[in-house]
N, C-alpha and C positions, 0 to 999 in steps of 0.2 A: 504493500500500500504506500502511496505517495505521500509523502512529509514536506510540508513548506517550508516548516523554521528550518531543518538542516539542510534544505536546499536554498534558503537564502541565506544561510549565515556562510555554504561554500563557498555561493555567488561574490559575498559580501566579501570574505577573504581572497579570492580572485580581482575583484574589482579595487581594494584595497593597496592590496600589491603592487596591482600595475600603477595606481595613481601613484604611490611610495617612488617607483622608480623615475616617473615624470619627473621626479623634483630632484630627486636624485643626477639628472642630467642639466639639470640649471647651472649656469655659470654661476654663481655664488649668492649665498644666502645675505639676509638682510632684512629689514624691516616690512620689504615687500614680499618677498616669498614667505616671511612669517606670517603677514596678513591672509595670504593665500591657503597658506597650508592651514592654518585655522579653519576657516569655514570652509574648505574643504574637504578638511578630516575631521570636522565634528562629530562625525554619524550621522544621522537621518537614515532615510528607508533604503535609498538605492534602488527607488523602481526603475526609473526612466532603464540605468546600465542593466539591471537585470531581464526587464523585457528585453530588449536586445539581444541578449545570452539566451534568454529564454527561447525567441522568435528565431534564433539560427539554431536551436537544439530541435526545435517543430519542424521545420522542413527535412531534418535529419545532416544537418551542419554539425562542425564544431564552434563550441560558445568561444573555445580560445582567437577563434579568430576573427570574431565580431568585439575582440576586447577593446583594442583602439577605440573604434567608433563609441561602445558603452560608456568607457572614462572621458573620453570626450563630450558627451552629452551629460554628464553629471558633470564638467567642469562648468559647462554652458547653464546648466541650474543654478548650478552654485552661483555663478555671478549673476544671476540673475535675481537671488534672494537677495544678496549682498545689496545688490542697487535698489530692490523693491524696500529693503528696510532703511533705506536710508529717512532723514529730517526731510526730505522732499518730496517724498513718496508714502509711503508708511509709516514713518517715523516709529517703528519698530524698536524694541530695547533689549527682546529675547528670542532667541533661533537656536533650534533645537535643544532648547535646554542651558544654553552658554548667551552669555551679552554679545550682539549682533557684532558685526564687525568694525563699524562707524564707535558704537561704543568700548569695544576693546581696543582697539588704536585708536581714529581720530576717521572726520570724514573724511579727507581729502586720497588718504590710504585705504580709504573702503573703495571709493570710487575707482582710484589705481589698481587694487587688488581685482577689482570685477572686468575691469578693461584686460588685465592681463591674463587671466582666467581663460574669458571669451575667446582672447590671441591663440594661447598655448594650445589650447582644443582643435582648432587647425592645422596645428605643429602637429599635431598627436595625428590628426588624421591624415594629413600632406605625406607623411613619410609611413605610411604604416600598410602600405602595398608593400614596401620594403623588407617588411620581417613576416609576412603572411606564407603561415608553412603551406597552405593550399594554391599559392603563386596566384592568388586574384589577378586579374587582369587590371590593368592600372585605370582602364575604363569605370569598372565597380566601383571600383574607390570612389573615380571624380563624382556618380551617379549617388552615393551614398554623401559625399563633401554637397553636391548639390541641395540633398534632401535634406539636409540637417541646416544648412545654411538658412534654407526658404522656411524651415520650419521654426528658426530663430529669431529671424530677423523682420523686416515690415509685412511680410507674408504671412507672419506666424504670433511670434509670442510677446515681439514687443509692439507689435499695432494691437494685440488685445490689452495688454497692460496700461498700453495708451487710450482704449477703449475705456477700461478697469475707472482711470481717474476721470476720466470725462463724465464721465454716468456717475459719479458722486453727487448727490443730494437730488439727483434726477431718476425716476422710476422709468425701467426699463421694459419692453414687451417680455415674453417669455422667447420671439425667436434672437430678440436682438443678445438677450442674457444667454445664449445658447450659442448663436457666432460670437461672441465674446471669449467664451469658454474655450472655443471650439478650438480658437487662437491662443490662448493666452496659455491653455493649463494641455488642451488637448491634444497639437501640432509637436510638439517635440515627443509626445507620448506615442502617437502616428507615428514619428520620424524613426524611435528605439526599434518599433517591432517591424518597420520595413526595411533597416538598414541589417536588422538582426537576419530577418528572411530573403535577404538580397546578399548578403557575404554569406549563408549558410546553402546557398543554392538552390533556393527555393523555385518553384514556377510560379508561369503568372496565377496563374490558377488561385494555388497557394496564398500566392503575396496578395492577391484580392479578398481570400477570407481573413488575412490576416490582418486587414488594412480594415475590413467591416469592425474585427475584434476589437480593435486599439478605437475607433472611433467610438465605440463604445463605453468602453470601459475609460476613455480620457474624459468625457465628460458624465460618467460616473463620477469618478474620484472626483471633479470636481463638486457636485452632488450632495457627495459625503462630508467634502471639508467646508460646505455650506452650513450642513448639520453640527458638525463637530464645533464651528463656531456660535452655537447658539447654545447646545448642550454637552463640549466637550469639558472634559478634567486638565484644565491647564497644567498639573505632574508629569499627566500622560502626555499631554501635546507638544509640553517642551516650551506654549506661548501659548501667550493672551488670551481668553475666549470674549466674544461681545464686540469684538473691536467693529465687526461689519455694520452693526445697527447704529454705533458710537460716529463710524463716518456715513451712516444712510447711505448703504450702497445695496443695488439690488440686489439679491440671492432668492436662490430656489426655496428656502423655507419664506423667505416675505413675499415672494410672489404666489406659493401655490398651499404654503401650510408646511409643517414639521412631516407630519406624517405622511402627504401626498409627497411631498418628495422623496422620503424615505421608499413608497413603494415604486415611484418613479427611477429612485437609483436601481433596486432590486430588478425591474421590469428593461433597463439597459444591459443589466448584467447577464439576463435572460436571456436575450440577444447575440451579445458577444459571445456566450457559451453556443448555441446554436451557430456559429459561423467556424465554430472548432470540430463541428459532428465529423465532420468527412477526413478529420486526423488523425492520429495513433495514438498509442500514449506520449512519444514523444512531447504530444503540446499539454499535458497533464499539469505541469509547472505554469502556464497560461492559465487554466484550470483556476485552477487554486490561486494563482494570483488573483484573477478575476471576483470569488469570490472575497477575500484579502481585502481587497477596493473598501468592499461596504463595512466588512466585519470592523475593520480596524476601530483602534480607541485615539491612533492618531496619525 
């Protein structure tokens, strides 16, 4: 029978690793690689790299060689909490459990630390056709550098987050809070399990149910973390709860109720599980992440 926790805490110790050696290849430490290496080796979940790992173990890939692209989409998070908690954005004071990074250094090094993050993740992916023991074709690569790019940048996760603060004190429809998402929380989520099913050698076939799943379940998760800030355990979350209604921002509990969301997330995830039928157990870890999404406490 499949186990989650010991198959992410492997993931976690693989993904761990490799980010350790990223840094490891830095020309020299200093005030900036320490801001770095903070919020990026805080902890948190490790979804985004683990889908990835996960999404090339489903088509019957190996996860070691979607590793590149997974730490790289967990650097491209990380910087992107970094900037989301800054005094201009979130004004945020707790991330994951530890004082954000603007409050551990100073702004102007949070700022730096998220700009160089964002960089090195393209270093990580630019050269990483280079150590791929299945010899990807260096095309894959760039198709993968593409999809993570669009899914980061005004395509993706910073036109939602640009969304995010424009819709402050303003009440949103249910589709526009959904393309919001879609962008903001969902697109890099998209980008993990297609770059994961595209180095693991997926078909198109595949890479279409795979692409139905991650839609799913991205704005699921966002769903959940809707929930969780209305009635999550700030212990458990690591931060704040309330803070959505503190800035009147729309979410799926003020839009549709606590509990129509709740069955609303369930009824996504119902979905995503349905676009897995036609796989093996390979996508079992998918599975179970999937459910994961809603279960969580944070």
């Amino acid at each position: 029978m499949f186990e989650l926790p010991s198959y992410l805490n492997s993931k976690r110790e693989q993904i761990n690793s490799y980010l350790e050696k990223c840094f490891q290849a830095a020309p020299e430490s200093g005030r900036l690689i320490d801001a770095m290496r903070y919020s990026l080796m805080a902890g948190g979940k490790r979804l985004r790299p683990v889908l990835c790992l996960a999404g090339a173990e489903a088509v019957g890939g190996l996860a070691e060689n979607a590793l590149p692209a997974a730490c790289a989409l967990e650097m491209i998070h990380t910087y992107s909490l970094i900037h989301d908690d800054l005094p201009a954005m979130d004004n945020d004071v707790l991330r994951r459990g530890k004082p954000t990074c603007h409050v551990q250094f100073d702004e102007v090094t949070a700022i730096l630390a998220g700009d160089a993050l964002l960089t090195m993740a393209f270093q990580v992916l630019s050269r990483a056709e280079s150590i791929d023991s299945d010899n990807h074709h260096a095309v894959t690569w760039l198709k993968v550098i593409q999809c993570i790019s669009r899914a980061a940048g005004c395509w993706g996760m910073v036109e939602g987050q640009m969304r995010d603060i424009a819709a402050e004190n303003n009440t949103l429809s249910r589709p526009e809070l959904e393309r919001l998402h879609a962008l903001k929380t969902g697109a890099l989520i998209e980008a993990a399990v297609y770059s994961g099913a595209l180095l693991g050698n997926g078909t198109s076939e595949q890479i279409d149910q795979l692409e139905t799943y991650a839609g799913c379940i991205g704005l699921a998760f966002q769903v959940k973390d809707d929930v969780l800030n209305v009635e999550g355990d700030p212990v458990h979350l690591g931060k704040g709860v309330g803070t959505d209604a503190l800035r009147q921002k729309s979410t799926y509990p003020s839009l549709m109720g606590l509990e129509v969301s709740k069955a609303f997330a369930r009824q996504l995830i119902e979905k995503a599980l349905v676009a897995l039928e036609s796989f093996d157990n390979r996508s079992d870890p998918l599975r179970a992440i999937a459910n994961y999404i809603i279960d969580r406490k944070r």
